[in-house]
C-alpha positions in Angstrom: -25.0 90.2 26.1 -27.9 88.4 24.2 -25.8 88.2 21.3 -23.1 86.9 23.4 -26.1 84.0 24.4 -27.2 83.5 21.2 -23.5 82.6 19.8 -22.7 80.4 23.0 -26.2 78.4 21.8 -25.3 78.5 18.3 -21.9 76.5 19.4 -23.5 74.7 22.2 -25.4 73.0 19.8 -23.0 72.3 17.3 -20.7 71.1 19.9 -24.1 68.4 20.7 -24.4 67.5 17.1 -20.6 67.3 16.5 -20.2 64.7 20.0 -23.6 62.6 19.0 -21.9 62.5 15.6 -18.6 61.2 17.1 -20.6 58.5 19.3 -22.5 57.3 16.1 -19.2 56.7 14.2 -17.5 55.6 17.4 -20.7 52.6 17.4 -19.9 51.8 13.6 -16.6 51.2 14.3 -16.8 49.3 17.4 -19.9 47.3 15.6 -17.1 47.1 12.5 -14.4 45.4 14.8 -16.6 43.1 16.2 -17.3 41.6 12.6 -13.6 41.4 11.9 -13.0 39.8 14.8 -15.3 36.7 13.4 -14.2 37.0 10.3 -10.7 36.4 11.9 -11.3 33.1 13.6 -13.4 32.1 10.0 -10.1 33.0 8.6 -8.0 30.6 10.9 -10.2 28.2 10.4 -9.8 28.5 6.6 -6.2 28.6 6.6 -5.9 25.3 8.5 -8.6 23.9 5.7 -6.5 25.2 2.8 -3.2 23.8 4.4 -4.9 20.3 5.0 -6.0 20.9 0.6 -2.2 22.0 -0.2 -0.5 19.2 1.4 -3.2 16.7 -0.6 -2.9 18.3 -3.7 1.2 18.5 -3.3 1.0 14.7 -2.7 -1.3 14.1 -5.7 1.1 16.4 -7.7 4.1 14.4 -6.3 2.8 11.3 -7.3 1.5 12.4 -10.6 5.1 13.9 -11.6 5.9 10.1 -10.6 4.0 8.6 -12.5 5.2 10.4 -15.5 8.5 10.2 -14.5 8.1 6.0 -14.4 6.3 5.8 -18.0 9.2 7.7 -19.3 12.0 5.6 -17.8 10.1 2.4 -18.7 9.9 3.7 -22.6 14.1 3.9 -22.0 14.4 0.8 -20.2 12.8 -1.0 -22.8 14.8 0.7 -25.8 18.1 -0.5 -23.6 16.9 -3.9 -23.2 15.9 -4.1 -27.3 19.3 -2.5 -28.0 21.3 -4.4 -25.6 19.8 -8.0 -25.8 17.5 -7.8 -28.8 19.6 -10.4 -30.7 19.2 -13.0 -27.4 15.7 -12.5 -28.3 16.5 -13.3 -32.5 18.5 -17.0 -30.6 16.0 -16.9 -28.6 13.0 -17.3 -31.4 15.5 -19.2 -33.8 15.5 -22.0 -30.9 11.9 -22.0 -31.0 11.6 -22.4 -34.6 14.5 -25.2 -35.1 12.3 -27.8 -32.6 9.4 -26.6 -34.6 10.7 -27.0 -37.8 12.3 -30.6 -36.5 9.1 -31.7 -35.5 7.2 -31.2 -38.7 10.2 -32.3 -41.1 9.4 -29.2 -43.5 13.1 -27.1 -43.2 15.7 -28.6 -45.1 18.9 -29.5 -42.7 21.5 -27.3 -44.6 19.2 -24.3 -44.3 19.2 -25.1 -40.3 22.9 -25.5 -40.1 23.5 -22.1 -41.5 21.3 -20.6 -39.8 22.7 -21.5 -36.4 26.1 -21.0 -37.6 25.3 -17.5 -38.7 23.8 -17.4 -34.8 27.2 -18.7 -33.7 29.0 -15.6 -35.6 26.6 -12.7 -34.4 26.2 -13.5 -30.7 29.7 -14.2 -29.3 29.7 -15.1 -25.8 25.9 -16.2 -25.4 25.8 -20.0 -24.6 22.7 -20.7 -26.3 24.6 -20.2 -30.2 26.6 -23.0 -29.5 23.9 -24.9 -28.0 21.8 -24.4 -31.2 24.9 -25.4 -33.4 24.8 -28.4 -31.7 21.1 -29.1 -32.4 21.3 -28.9 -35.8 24.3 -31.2 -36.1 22.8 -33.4 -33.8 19.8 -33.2 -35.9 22.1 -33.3 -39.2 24.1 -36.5 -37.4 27.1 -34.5 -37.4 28.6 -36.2 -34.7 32.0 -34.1 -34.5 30.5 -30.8 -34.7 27.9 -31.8 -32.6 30.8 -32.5 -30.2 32.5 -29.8 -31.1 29.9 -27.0 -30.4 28.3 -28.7 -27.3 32.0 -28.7 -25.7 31.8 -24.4 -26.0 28.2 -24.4 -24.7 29.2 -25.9 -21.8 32.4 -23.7 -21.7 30.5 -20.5 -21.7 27.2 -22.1 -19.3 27.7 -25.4 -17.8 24.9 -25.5 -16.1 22.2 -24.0 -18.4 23.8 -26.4 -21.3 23.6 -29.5 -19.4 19.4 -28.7 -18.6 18.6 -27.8 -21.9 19.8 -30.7 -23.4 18.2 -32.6 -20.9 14.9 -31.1 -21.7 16.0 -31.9 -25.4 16.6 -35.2 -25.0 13.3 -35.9 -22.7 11.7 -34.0 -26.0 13.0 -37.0 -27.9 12.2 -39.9 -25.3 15.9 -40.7 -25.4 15.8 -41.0 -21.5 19.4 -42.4 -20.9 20.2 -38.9 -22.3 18.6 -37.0 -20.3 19.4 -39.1 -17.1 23.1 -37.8 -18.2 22.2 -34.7 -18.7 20.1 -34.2 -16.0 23.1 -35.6 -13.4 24.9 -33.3 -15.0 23.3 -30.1 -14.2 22.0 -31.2 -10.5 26.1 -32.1 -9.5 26.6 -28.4 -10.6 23.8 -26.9 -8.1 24.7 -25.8 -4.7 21.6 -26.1 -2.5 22.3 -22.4 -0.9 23.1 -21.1 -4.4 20.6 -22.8 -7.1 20.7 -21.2 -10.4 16.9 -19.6 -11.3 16.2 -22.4 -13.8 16.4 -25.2 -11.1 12.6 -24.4 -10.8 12.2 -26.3 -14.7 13.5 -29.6 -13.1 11.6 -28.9 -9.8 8.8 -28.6 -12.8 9.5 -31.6 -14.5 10.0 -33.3 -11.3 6.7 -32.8 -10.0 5.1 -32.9 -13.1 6.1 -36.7 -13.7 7.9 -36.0 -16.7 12.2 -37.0 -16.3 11.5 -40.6 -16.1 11.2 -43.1 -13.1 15.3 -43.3 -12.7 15.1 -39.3 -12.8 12.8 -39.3 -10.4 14.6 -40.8 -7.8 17.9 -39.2 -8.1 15.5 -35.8 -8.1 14.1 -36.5 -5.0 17.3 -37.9 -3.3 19.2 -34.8 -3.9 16.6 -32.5 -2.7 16.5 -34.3 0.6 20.3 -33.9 0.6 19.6 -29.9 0.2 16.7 -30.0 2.6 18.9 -31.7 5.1 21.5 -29.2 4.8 19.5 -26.5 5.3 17.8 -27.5 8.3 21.4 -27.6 9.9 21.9 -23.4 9.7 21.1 -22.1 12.6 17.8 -19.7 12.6 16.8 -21.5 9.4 12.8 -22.3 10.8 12.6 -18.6 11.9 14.2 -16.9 8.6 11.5 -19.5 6.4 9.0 -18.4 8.8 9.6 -14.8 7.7 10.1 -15.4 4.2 6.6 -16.7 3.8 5.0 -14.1 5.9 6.7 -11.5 3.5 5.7 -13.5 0.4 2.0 -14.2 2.0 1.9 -10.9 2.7 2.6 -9.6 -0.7 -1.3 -11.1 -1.4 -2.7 -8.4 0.7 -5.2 -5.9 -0.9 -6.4 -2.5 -0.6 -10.0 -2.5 0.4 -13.1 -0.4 0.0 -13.5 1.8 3.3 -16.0 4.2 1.8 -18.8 2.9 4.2 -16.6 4.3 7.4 -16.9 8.0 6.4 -17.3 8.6 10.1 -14.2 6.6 11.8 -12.1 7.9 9.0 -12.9 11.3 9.7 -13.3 11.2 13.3 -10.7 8.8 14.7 -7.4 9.0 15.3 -7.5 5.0 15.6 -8.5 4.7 11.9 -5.3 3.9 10.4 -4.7 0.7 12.7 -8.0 -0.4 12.2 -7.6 0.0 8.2 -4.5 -2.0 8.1 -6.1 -4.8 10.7 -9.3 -5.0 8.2 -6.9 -5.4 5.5 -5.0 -8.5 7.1 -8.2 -9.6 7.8 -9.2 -9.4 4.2 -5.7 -11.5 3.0 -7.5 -14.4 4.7 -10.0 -14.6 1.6 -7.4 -13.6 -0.9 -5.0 -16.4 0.4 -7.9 -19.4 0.3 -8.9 -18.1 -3.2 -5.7 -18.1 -4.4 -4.5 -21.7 -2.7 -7.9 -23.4 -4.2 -7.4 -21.8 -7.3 -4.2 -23.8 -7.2 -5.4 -26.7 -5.9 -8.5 -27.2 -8.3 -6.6 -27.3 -11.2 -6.2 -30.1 -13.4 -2.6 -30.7 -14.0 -2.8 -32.6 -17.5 -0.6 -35.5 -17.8 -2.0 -36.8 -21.2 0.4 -34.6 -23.4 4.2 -35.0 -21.8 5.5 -33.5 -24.8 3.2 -30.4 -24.4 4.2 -30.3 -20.8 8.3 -30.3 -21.9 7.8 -28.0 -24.4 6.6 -25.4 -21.6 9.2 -26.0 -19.6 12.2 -25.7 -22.7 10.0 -22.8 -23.6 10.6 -21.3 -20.5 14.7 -21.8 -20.4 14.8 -20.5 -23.8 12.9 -17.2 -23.5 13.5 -15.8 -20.1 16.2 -13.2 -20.1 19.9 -14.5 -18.8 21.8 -13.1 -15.9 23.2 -10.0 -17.6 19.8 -8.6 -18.6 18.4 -8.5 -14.9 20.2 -5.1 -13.6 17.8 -3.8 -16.3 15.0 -6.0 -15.6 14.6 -4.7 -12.1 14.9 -1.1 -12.8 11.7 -2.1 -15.6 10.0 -4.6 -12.8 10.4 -1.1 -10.1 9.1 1.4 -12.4 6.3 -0.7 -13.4 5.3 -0.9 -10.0 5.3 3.2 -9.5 2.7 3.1 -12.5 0.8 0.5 -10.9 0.8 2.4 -7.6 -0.4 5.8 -9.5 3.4 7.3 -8.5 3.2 6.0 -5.2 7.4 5.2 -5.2 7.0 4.3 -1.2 4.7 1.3 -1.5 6.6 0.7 -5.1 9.8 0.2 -2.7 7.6 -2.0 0.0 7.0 -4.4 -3.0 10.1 -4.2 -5.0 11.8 -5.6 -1.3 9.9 -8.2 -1.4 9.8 -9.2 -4.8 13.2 -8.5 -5.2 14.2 -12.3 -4.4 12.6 -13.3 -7.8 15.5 -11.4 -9.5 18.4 -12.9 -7.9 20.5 -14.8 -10.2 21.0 -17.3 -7.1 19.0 -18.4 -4.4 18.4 -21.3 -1.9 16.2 -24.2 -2.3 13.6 -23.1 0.3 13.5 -19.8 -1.5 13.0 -21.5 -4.8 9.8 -23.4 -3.2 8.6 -20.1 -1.9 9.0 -18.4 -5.2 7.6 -21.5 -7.5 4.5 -21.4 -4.7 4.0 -17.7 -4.5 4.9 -16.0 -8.1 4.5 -18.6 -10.7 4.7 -15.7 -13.0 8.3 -14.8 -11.9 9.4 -17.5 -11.3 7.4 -19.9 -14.6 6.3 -22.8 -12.3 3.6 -24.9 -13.1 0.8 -25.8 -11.5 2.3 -28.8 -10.2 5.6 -27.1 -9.2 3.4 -25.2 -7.1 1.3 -27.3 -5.8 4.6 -30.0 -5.1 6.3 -26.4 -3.4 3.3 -25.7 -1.0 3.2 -29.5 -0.1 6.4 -29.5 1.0 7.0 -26.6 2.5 3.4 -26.8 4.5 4.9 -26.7 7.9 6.8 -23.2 7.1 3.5 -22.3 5.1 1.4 -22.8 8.3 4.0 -21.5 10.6 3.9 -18.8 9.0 0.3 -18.0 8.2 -0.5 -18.5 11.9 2.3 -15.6 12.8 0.6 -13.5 10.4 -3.1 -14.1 11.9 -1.3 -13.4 15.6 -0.2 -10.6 14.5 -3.0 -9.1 13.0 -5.1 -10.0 16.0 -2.3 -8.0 18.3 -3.3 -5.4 16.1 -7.0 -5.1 17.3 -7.3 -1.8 20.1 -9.3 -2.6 22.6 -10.3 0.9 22.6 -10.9 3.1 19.6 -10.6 6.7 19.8 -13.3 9.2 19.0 -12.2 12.5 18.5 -14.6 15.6 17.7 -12.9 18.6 17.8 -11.3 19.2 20.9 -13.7 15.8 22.4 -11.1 13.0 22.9 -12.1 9.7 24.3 -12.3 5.9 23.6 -14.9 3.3 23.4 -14.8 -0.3 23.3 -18.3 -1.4 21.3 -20.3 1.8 21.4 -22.2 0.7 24.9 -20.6 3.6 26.4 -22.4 5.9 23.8 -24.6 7.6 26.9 -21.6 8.3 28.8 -19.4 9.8 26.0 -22.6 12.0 24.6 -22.8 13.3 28.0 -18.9 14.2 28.3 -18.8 15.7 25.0 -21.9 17.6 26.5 -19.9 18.8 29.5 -16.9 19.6 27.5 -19.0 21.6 24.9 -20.9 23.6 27.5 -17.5 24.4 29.8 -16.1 25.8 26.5 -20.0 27.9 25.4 -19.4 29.6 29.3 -15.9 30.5 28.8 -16.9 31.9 25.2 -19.8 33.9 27.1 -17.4 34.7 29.7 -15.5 37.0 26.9 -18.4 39.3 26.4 -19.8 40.8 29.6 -19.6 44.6 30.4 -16.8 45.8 31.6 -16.2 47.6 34.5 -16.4 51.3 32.9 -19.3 50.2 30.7 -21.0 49.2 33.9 -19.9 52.7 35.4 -21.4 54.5 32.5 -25.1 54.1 33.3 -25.0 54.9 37.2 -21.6 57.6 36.2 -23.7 59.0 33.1 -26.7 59.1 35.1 -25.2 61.0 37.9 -23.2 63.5 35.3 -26.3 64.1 33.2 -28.8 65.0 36.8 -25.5 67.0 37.7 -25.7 69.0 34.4 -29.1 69.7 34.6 -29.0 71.3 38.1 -26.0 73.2 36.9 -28.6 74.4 33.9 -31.1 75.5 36.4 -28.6 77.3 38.8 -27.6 79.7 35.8 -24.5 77.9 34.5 -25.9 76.8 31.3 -22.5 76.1 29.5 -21.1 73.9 31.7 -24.3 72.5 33.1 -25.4 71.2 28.8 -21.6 69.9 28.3 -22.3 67.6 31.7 -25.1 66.7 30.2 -24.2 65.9 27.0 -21.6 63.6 28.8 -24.0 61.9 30.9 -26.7 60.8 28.4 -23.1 60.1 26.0 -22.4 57.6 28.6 -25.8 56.0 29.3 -26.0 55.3 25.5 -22.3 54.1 25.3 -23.7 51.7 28.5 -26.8 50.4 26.4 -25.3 50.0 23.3 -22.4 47.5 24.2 -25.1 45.7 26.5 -27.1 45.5 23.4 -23.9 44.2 21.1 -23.1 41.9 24.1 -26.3 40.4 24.4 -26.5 39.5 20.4 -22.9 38.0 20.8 -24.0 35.8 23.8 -27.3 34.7 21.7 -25.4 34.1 18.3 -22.8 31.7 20.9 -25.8 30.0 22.5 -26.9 29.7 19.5 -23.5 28.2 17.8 -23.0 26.2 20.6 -26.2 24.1 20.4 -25.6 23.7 16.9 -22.3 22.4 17.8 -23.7 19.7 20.6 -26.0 18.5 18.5 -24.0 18.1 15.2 -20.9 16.7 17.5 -23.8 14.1 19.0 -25.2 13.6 16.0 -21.3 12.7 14.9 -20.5 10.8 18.3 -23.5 8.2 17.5 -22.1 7.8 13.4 -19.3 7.2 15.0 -20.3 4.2 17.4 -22.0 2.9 14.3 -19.8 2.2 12.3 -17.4 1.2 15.2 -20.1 -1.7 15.9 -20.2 -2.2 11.7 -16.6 -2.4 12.2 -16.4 -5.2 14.6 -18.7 -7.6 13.1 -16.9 -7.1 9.9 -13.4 -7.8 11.2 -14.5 -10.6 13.1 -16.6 -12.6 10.4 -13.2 -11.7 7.7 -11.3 -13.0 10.8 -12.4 -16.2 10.9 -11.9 -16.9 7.2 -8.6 -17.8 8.9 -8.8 -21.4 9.4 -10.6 -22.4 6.0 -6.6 -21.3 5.5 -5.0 -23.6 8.1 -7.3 -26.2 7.4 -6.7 -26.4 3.6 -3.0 -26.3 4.4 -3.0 -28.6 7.4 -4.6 -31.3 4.5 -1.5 -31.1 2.3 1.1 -33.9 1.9 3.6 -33.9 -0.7 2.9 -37.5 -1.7 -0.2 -36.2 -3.6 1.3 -33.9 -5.6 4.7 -36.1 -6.7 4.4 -39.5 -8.0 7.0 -42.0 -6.1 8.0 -39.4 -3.9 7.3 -42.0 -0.9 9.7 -44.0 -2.0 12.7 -41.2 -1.4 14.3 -40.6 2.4 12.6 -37.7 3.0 12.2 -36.8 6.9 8.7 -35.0 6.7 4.9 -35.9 7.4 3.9 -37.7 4.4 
């Protein structure tokens, strides 16, 4: 019997080790899923982070594969163009060098007239071989070949033959000439269809330099195109948009690093980065206008003058290059743009009028105004293009300004986390703070709701209690076994009661303490925020205003300033 007791203690005890053993392991693990639950919302977290990263770095690798993409076609472009119309470019220079060598008297006339005969043989079907034949019989006073070749020039490009021998005869003050000539290539034009090079005579034109008799006729047949214009119905509203689009085209990307808060934290962001932007063009257009304006257009060398503008209808590429020339003009802009092919697109819409072989009067003007570099106006074409067209100018600058004003939210959105709300100039800082407050302690009480005790950890102290006084009465009335296994229980599940009350109460204190971490930082936020809001206002508004140095500079034009004897024409507009 006593060795009976003495095993029944030996595994009594065992059996208590072995259970506090269990409970010790049973706390690791439940200590152990706690931490991975953290870890699992840090993980979340993470994941959305690294998503956000991806798509960034897939757009940067997009546009970079773009970019490379762009430099590689433009390298192929070019080789097509050289291949294609490399011998234009050998007329081209040959042109050049003929009026050169003319001028200084220092190429004998034989050498000239082979040389442009030999153009005449290797460039069938480009008019400006017969054109040069011309000039050197001209020059050679070769009457009949002269005749002869200037007959096929005209043959293969009326109109480009009859303007470059106008130039060429202004070149050589023989004005009745060029009076022909010049006749000759405006009776050609069709005032919705006006070949690119129109733009020289709207150069010459404005510049002074066809002659007084020139003049005139100039002037009368662009009233005659203006007035037939007008008469299309919709005409005010599609110039109105065409100069928004080209006014437009002046707009800039701006420095935003100072809003680091409103970027980050506001959903209204991108509106208000487009509106500062417009606001911005306001500077860019009066810079650019004045820059215009303040130049001295020389009059004191006409012959330098003409030699630009016979430079210009000699060297620019022809209608069959520009398929190519707009592929090169489109990929030019994806390296400009750092791969970006969407805003390439947005730009190549626009400019895409400077490469039509045709176009209307009005969009002549815009372009000679707009993209001198397109289009190879001078300074006096443009300022004679934004003198006339002022009242479509201003039409459309104040559409633009509207707009950009329509832009302006009266409320900007602030959003921290799950915080959304608006504010119109930051005086409702107080307020918001305080909601963000309320929000942020609604969401700490449902986080503290999640760790309480539940109902059979509550049980275990006043169950355990009762089990282990239970076990230790059943000790004393002689039933040992049971009585320490009772017991065991009990104390088992006091401790299991106190150690998730202990775990519990760490959780709540790390939440209280993430949570006032979290309304201060989101405060802290809230107030940048309003900041730069405020920052925001003042900026837009004082950028704003730059606005009318614009209407006012443009409301000051008149066309007689910029033409001589344009008074004296029929025009209908202001003068």
């Amino acid at each position: 019997m006593a060795d009976e007791r003495v095993i029944l203690q030996a595994d009594l005890n065992q059996i208590a080790n072995n259970l506090g053993a269990i409970h010790g392991d049973l706390r690791t693990i439940d200590s152990r899923v706690g931490s991975v639950d953290e870890n699992v919302k840090v993980v979340y977290n993470e994941i959305g982070s690294l998503a956000r990263e991806f798509h960034e770095f897939v757009n940067i690798q997009q546009k970079a594969n773009r970019l490379g993409q762009a430099e590689t076609r433009l390298v192929r472009i070019r080789q097509e163009l050289e291949k294609k119309y490399g011998h234009y470019d050998i007329v081209r220079r040959t042109t050049t060098g003929i009026l050169q060598a003319d001028d200084l008297g220092i190429v004998k006339r034989d050498t000239l007239s082979n040389a442009t005969e030999e153009l005449m043989i290797s460039t069938p079907g480009y008019w400006l071989a017969p054109c040069l034949v011309a000039l050197a019989a001209w020059i050679n006073d070769q009457h009949e070949l002269a005749e002869k070749a200037l007959k096929e020039g005209i043959k293969r490009n009326d109109e480009k033959t009859a303007l470059f021998f106008a130039l060429i005869c202004r070149r050589a003050d023989r004005k009745n000439a060029c009076l022909k000539w010049t006749q000759r290539y405006l009776a050609n034009q069709d005032e919705e269809n006006l070949d690119r090079k129109t733009v020289i005579v709207l150069d010459a034109f404005a510049s002074g330099l066809l002659g007084a008799d020139t003049e005139g006729m100039i002037s009368r047949q662009m009233n005659e195109w203006l007035a037939h214009l007008e008469e299309k119905p919709g005409f005010t509203e599609q110039q109105t948009q065409r100069w928004s689009d080209a006014i437009n085209l002046k707009r800039k990307s701006i420095d935003t690093s100072s809003y680091i808060y409103l970027r980050k934290y506001s959903k209204t962001w991108p509106v208000l980065q487009d509106i500062l932007e417009g606001a911005y063009l306001h500077a860019e257009m009066f810079g650019y206008l004045t820059s215009i304006f303040e130049q001295e257009a020389s009059t004191a060398s006409v012959k330098e003058q003409l030699d630009e503008l016979l430079d210009s209808l000699v060297t620019d590429f022809d209608d069959e290059e520009i398929p190519l020339r707009k592929e090169e003009k489109f990929e030019q802009f994806v390296v400009d743009f750092g791969g970006d092919e969407k805003r390439a697109s947005q730009n190549m819409a626009i400019e895409q009028t400077t490469f039509d072989t045709h176009k209307d009067f009005t969009q002549l003007l815009t372009d000679a105004a707009m993209k001198p570099e397109n289009s190879h106006s001078s300074v006096s074409a443009q300022k004679f293009a934004f003198a006339l067209s002022k009242d479509w100018v201003s039409n459309a600058y104040n559409d633009i300004v509207a707009q950009n004003r329509m832009k302006i939210p009266n409320e900007i959105e602030i959003n921290v986390d799950i915080f959304n709300d608006k504010t119109t100039d930051g005086q409702n800082e107080a307020v918001l703070i305080n909601k963000f407050n309320a929000l942020v302690e609604n969401e700490k009480q449902k986080a503290l709701a999640q760790h309480v005790l539940s109902g059979f950890e509550k049980f275990c102290l006043y169950g355990g209690s009762a089990i282990a006084v239970i076990g230790v009465f059943m000790c004393i009335a002689g039933e040992a076994f049971l009585g320490l296994i009772a017991l065991i229980a009990g104390v088992g599940m006091i401790i299991n009661h106190f150690s998730h009350k202990q775990k519990i109460e760490i959780n709540r204190q790390n939440i209280e303490r993430q949570f006032i971490e979290k309304r201060n930082k989101g405060a802290q936020i809230i107030r940048a925020t309003i900041a730069e809001i405020v920052d925001f206002r003042v900026e837009f508004a004082d950028k704003d205003a730059e606005s009318q140095q614009v209407i006012d500079f443009l409301e000051q034009l008149a066309p007689d300033q910029y033409i001589r004897k344009l008074s004296d024409s029929n025009r209908r507009i202001k003068m």
